[in-house]
N, C-alpha and C positions, 0 to 999 in steps of 0.2 A: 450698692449703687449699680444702676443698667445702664451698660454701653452697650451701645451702636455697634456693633460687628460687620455690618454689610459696607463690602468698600462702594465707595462713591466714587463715578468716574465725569471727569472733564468731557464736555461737549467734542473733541479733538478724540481724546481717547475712547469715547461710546461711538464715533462714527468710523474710526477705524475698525475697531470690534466687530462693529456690523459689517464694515466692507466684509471682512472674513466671515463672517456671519452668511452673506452671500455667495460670494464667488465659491465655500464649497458645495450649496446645491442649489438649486433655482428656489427664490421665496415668494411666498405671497404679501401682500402688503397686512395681512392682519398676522402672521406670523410674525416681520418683523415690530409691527407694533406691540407685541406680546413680549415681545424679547427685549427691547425697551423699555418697555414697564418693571420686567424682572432687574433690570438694573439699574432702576428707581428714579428715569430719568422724568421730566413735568412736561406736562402735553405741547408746550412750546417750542421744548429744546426736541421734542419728537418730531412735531413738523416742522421740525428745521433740518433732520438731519435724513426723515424721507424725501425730501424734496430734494437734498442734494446726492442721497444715493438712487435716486429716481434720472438725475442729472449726469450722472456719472458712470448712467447704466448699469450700475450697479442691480438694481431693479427695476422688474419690467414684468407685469402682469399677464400681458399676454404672450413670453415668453416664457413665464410657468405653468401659464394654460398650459401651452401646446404643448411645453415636455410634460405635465403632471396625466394628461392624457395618454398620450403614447405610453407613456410607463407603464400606468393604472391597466390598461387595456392588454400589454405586451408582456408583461411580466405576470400581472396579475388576474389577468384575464376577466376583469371588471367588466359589466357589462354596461352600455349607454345611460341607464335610467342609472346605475351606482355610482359612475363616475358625478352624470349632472348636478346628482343629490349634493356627493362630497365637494364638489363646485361651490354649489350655496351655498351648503356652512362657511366656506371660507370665504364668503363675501367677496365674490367672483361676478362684476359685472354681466349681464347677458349676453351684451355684444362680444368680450372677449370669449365666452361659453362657447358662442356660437362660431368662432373661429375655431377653440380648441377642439369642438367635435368634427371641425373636416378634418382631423389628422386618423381618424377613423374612417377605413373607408369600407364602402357595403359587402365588396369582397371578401377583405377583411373579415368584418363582423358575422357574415353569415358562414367563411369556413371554420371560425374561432370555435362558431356556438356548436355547429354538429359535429368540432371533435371533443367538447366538455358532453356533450348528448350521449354522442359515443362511448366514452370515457363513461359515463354516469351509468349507461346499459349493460357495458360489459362488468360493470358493477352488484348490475343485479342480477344472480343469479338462474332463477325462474319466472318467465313470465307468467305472473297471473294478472286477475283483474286488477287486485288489489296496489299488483308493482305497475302495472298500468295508470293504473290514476295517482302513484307517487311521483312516475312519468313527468305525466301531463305537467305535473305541480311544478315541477326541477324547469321546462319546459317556458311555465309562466314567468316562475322565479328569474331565471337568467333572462329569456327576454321575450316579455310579454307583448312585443310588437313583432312576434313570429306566428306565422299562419299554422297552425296547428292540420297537417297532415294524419287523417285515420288509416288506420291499418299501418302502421310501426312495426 
């Protein structure tokens, strides 16, 4: 005979879970709808209990922009085009994008890139041609809306 092992939880006790679920790091709404799925709740009692953690501040989209940005960029040193991307997949509104990327500012982003440039040069040991156009490449990679300067 096959039982059920997965505990089922009351609409009360799945939206406490999630409060906690939140408060310890900033979420997105497709994360925690994931995490309601995992705990086998019915697309009902989901949007029931994101609208009241939406309500209760609990969740706030474009206060996971702005910190998911700042981090990505700060810690990880992500650049605009990876951050945006990783935006999309999570099913990140435009308009909130478009706030999260003024937490980047051009100062910022252009002292970031020339000490990973830096960083990436003093990497390579001999200039040839050849580490020249690996250069360029590292260059595009990070951030292909930077004016390529000759003679490096």
């Amino acid at each position: 005979m096959w039982v059920n092992k997965r505990k089922s939880y009351t609409l009360a006790q799945a939206q406490k879970k999630l409060e906690y679920y939140c408060v310890y790091q900033e979420r997105c709404h497709k994360e925690v709808i994931a995490k309601l799925k995992t705990l086998g709740m019915i697309p009902s009692v989901i949007d029931k209990i994101i609208s009241e953690l939406i309500k209760a501040n609990y969740l706030n989209e474009t206060r996971f922009t702005q910190s998911f940005v700042r981090g990505k960029f700060r810690i990880k040193k992500w650049g605009k085009n990876r951050i945006l991307q990783e935006l999309k997949v999570r099913e990140i509104s435009s308009f909130n994008i478009k706030l999260g990327m003024k937490e980047i500012s051009d100062d910022n982003y252009q002292k970031t890139f020339y000490e990973l440039f830096e960083k990436r040069r003093r990497e390579v040991k001999q200039l040839t041609k050849t580490t020249n156009v690996c250069l360029s490449r590292f260059i595009v990679i990070i951030s292909p809306d930077f004016i390529f300067i000759d003679g490096l």
